[in-house]
N, C-alpha and C positions, 0 to 999 in steps of 0.2 A: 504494500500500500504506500503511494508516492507518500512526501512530506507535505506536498502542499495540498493534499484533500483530508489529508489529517485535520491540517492547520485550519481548512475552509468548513472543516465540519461542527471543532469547535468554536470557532470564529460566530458563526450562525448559532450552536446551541445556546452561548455567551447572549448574542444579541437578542435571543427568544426569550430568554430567563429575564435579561432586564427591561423588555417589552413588556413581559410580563407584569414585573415587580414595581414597574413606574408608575401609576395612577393611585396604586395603594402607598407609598413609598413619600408622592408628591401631598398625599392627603394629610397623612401622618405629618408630616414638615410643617404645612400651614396650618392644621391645627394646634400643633404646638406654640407656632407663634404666635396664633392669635392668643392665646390661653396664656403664654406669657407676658402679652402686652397687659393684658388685663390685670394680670397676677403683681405685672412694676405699678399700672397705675394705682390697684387697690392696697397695695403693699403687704399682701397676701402672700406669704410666700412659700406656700403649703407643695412637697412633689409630688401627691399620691393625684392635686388635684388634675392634671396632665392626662394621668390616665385611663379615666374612661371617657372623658369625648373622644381620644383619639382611638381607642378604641372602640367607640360607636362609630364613629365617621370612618373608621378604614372597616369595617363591617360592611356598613352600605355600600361604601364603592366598590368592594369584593362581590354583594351580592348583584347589584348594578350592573357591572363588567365583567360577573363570570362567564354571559352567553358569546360574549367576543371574546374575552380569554379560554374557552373551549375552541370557538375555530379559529386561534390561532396557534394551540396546541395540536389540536387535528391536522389543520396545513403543513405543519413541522413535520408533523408524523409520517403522513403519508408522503411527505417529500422524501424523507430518509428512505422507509420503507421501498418507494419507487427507486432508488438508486443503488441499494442494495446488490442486484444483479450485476451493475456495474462496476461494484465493489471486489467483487470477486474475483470478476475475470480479468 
């Protein structure tokens, strides 16, 4: 197996995973900061309280985004699966 379908195969699973992981990942970030702006203005500065909105808000966009984050795992899939043969020989 050449080096550079090695390289291109993880290259692409790399990019699937953080395709993935980006909407959940972007949500978590700005809930934090909005819950930290809050937390400087009210001088609150409690760290359990962080985490359950982000934890509610990266819920929803998991549940939100899992029928596109399925067929973007299925596309991966069956792309691999399809080259498979060409793997071989």
């Amino acid at each position: 197996m050449p080096y550079a379908l090695v390289v291109d195969l993880a290259r692409h699973a790399i990019l699937t995973a953080v395709l993935l992981a980006a909407p959940m990942l972007a949500t978590a970030l700005v809930v934090g900061l909005v819950v930290s702006v809050i937390q400087a203005l009210t001088q609150v500065q409690e760290q359990t309280l962080t985490f359950v909105p982000k934890l509610l808000a990266v819920a929803i966009v998991f549940l939100l985004a899992l029928p596109w984050m399925l067929q973007v795992i299925v596309r991966y899939a069956a792309e691999l699966f399809r080259g498979i043969p060409g793997l071989v020989s």
